[in-house]
C-alpha positions as CSV (number, residue, x, y, z in Angstrom):
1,X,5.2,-29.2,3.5
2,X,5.5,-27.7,7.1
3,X,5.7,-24.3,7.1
4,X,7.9,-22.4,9.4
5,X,7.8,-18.9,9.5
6,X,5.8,-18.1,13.0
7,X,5.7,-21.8,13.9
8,X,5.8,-22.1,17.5
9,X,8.4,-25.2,18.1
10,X,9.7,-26.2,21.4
11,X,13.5,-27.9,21.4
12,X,14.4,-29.6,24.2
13,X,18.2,-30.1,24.4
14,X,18.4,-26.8,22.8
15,X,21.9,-25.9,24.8
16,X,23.3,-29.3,23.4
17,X,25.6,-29.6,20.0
18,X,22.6,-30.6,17.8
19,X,19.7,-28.9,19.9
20,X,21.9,-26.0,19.4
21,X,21.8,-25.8,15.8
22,X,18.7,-27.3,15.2
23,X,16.8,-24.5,17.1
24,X,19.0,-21.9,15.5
25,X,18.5,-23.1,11.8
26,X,14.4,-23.0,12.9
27,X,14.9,-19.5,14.1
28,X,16.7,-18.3,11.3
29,X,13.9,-20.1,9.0
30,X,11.3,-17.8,11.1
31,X,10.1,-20.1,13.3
32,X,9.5,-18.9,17.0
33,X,11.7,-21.0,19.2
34,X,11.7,-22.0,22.9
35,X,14.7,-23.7,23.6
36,X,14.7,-25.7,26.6
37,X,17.4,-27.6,28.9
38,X,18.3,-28.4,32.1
39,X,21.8,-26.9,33.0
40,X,21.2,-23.3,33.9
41,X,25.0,-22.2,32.5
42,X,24.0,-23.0,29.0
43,X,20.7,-22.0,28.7
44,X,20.3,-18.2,27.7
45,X,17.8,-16.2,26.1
46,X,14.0,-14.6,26.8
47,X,12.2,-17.7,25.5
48,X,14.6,-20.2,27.0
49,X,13.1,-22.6,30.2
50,X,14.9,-24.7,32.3
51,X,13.1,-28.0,33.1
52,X,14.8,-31.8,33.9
53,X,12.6,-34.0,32.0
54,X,13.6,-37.0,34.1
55,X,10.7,-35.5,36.4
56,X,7.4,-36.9,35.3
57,X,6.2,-33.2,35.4
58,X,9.0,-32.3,33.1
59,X,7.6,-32.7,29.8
60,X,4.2,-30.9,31.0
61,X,6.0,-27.8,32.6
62,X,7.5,-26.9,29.1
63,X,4.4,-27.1,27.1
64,X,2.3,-25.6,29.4
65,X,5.4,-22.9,29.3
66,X,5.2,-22.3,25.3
67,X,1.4,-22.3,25.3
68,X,1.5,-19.4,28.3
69,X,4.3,-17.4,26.5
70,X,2.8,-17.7,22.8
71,X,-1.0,-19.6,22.8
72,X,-0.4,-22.1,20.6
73,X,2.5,-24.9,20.1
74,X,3.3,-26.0,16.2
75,X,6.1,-28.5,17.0
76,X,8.5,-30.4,19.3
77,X,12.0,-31.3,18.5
78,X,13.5,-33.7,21.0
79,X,17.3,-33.3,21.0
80,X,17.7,-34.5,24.5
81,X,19.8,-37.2,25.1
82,X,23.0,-38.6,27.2
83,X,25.5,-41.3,26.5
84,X,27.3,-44.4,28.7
85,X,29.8,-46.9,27.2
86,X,31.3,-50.2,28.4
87,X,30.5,-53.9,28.6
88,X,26.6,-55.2,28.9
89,X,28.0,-57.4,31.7
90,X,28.9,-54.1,34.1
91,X,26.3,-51.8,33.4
92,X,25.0,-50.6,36.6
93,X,20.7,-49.9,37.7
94,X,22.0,-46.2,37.9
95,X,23.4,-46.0,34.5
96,X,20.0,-48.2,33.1
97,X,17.8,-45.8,34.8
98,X,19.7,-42.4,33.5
99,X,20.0,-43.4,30.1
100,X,16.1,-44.9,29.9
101,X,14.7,-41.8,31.8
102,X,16.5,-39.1,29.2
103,X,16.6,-40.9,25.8
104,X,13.3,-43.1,26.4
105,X,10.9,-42.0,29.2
106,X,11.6,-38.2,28.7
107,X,10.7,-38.2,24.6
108,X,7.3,-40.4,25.1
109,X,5.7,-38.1,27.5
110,X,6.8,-35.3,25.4
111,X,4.7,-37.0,22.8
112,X,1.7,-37.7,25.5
113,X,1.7,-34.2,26.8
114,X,1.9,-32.1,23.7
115,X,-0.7,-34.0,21.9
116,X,-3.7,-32.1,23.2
117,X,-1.7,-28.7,21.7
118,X,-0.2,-30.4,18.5
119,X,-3.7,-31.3,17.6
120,X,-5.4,-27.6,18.4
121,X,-2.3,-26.4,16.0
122,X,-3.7,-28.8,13.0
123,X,-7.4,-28.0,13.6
124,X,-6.2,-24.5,13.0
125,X,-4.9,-25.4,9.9
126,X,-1.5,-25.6,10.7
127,X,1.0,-28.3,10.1
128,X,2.6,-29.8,13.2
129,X,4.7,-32.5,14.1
130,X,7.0,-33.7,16.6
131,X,10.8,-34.8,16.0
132,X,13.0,-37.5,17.5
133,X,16.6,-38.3,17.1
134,X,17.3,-41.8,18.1
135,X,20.6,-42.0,16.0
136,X,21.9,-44.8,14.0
137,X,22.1,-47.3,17.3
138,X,18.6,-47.8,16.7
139,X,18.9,-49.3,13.5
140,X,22.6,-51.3,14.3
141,X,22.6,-51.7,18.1
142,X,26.2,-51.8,18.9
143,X,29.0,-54.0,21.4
144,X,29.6,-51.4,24.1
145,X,26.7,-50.0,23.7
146,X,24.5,-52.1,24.4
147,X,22.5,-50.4,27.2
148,X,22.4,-46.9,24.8
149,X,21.4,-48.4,21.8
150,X,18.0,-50.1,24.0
151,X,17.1,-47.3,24.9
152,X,17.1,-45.5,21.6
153,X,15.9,-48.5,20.0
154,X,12.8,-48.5,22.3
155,X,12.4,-44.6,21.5
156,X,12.3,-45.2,17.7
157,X,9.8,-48.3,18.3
158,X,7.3,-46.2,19.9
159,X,7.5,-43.5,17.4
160,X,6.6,-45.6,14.5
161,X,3.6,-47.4,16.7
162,X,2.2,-44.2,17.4
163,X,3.0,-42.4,14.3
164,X,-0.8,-43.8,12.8
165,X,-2.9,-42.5,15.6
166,X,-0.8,-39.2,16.1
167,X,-1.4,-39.0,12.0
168,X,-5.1,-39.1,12.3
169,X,-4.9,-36.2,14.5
170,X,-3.2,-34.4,12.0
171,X,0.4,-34.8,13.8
172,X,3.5,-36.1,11.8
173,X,5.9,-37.8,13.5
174,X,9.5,-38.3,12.5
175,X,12.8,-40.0,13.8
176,X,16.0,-39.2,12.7
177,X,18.4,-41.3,13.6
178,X,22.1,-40.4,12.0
179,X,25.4,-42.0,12.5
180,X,28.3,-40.6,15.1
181,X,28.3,-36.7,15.1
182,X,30.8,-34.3,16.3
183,X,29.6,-32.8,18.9
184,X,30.7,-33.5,22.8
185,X,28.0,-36.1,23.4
186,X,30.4,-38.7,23.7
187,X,33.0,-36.5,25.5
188,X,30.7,-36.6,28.5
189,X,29.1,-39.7,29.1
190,X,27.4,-40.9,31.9
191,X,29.3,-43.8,32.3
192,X,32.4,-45.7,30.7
193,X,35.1,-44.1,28.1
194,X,33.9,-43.6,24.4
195,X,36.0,-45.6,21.5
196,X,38.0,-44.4,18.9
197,X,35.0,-43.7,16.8
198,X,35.8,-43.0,12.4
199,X,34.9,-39.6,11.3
200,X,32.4,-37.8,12.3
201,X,29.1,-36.0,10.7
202,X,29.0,-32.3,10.5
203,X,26.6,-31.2,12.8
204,X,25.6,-27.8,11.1
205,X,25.1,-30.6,8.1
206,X,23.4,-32.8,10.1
207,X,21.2,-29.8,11.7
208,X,20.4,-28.6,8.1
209,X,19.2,-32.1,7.1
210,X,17.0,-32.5,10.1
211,X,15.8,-29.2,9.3
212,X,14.9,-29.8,5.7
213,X,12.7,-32.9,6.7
214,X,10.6,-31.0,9.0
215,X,10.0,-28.9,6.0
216,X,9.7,-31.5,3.6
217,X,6.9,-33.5,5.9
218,X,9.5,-36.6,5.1
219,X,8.1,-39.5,6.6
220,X,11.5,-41.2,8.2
221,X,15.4,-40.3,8.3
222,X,17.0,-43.1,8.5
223,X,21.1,-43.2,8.9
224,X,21.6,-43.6,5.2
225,X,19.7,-40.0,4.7
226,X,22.7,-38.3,6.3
């Protein structure tokens, strides 16, 4: 069980659709929440840091930004993430480089850099762990979205390879990974024009769910858990 009430837990993507929610179900569990984005128009509040974790300093900046703010860091929710659609055949080395630097890069050095806190916060007895969301693409990578589903795929294979060594530190890792949700994600890729998707998850649902695995110390989410 991971207890939540005073848990410091950074969310990146906190001005996003999920990130949203997800910090504000933590919040309204008791958890101390420092939300974290990069657009500066929907990022509000006093524990709220801007940071564009394309940079390799990125990742770094915001823990070092919870730890000054609060002393300690109990968990790390990455809801980070941007879209692209179209054929494999056209994607360009600017799409391939956006979508790998936010939904790939961006989430393992959030893993590297808040290990040194993450394992203070279990030597003190606490429970932390960090949280990914690689969606269902990582499990059924899918025709024109090839590129997107790569680079979620590679996000959810380096979370269960260092799951073991992040355990014996007294870390628990977790990826959720749940099928098309209504948020605007799609409505905004980076590139391309989204399909007629079928209907959509709930996001407050899908928030809830997310939520109750933290608590629960659940070892995986895959899609079928949503």
């Amino acid at each position: 069980m991971t207890k939540l009430d005073g848990a410091v837990i950074l969310v990146t993507g906190a001005s996003g659709g999920l990130g949203s929610r997800i910090a504000t179900q933590l919040a309204d569990a008791g958890a101390v929440v420092v939300r974290a984005a990069r657009n500066p128009q929907t990022l509000f509040g006093p524990d709220a840091y801007l940071a564009d974790l394309r940079s390799p300093t990125g990742a770094a900046s915001l823990v070092s930004a919870a730890l000054a703010a609060h002393g300690r860091l109990d968990g790390v929710v990455v809801a980070t993430g941007v879209v692209a659609f179209g054929p494999s055949s056209s994607v360009t080395d600017d799409t391939l480089a956006e979508l790998f630097e936010t939904n790939t890069y961006a989430p393992i050095r959030l893993l590297r850099d808040s290990f040194a806190a993450l394992s203070e916060s279990a030597a003190a007895g606490h429970t932390p762990f960090v949280l990914t969301i690689s969606g269902v693409v990582a499990e059924t990578p899918t025709a024109g979205l090839a590129a997107y589903s790569a680079s979620k795929a590679a996000l959810a294979a380096y979370l269960v390879a260092s799951s073991r060594e992040y355990r014996r530190a007294g870390i628990h890792l977790l990826d959720a990974r749940p099928g098309h949700t209504g948020t605007e994600l799609s409505a905004h890729p980076i590139a391309g024009q989204a399909p007629a998707f079928g209907r959509a998850l709930d996001p407050d649902a899908v928030a809830a769910r997310i939520v109750r695995a933290i608590v629960d110390g659940e070892k995986d989410l895959p899609s079928s858990a949503f």
